[in-house]
N, C-alpha and C positions, 0 to 999 in steps of 0.2 A: 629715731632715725637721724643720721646724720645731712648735713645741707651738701655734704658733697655727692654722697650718691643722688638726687633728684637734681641738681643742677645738668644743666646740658652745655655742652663744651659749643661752640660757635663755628658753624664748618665755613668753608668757604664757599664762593660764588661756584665754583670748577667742579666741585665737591656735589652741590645741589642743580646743577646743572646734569651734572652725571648721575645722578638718580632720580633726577625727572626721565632721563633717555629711558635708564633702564624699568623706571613703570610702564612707558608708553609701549617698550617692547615686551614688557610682559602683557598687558591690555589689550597687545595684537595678537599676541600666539594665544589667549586663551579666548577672544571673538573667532580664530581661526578652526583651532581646535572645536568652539562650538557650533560653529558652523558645519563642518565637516562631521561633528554627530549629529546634526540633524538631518543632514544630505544620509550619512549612513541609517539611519531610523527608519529615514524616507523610502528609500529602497529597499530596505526589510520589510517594510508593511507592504508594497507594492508585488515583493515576490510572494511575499507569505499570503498575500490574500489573491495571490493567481496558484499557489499550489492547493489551498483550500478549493478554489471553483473546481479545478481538474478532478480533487481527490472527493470533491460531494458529486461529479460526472459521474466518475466511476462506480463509487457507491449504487447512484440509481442505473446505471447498467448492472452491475452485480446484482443487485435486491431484484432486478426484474431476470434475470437468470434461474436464480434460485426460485423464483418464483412459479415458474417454468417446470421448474421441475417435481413439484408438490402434488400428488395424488389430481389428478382431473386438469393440471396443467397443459399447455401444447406441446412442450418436451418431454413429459410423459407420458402423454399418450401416445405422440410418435416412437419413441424406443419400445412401449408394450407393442406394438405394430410391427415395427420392426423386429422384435423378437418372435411374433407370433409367426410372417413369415420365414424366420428362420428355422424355427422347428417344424415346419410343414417343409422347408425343403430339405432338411436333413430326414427324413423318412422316405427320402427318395435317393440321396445321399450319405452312405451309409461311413464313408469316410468325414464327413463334417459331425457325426455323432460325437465323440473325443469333446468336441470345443461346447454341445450343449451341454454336456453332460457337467463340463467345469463350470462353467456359468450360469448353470439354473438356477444355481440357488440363490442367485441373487435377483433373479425377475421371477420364478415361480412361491416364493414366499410371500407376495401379493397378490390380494383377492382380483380376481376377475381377468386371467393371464393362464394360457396352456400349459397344459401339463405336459411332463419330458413326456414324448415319447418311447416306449422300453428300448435297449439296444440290440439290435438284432443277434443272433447267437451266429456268429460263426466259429462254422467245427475247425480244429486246430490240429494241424498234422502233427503226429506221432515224432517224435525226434531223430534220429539215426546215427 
């Protein structure tokens, strides 16, 4: 190796003066910058662990929904209720027959729930 490339040339006062300036300002914009992602982190944790509270609320209202509605639940046995009196008032009602007849099949394919009722026949006038 040669002694010229390892020697170092002698700057001046002006020289070292102006690249102390420019460390100081770079040592401020990157405490700035770090500061400001830990302010941004800060508030990331703060939203993100207020969308989690809301989103495990919700959860145990859903789960207790669903729950609800499971064989021997209160919202199922309220809608077999409710369908049983509809099919007793459609035998009296012979125009609301139509809406049981499309919808039995999803409450009379569970045990313990009335059967359709038949539809009554009415005679159908001849055409002309």
């Amino acid at each position: 190796m040669n002694e010229s490339e390892h020697q170092i040339e002698p700057r001046g006062e002006s020289e070292v003066a102006e690249l102390r300036g420019e460390l100081q300002a770079l040592r401020g914009s990157f405490s700035t910058a770090l500061a400001l992602l830990f302010v941004f982190s800060f508030c990331m944790n703060v939203f993100l662990f207020r969308q989690v509270s809301v989103l495990s609320a919700q959860a145990k209202q859903a789960t207790a929904l669903v729950n609800g509605w499971v064989p021997g639940g209160s919202s199922y046995n309220l809608a077999i209720e409710t369908w049983a009196k509809l099919t007793e008032f459609s035998k009296t009602h012979a125009d609301f027959m139509p809406i049981i007849t499309k919808y039995g099949q999803f409450f009379n394919s569970r045990p313990g729930t009335p059967a359709i009722p038949a539809a009554p026949v009415v005679p159908t006038a001849p055409k002309k």
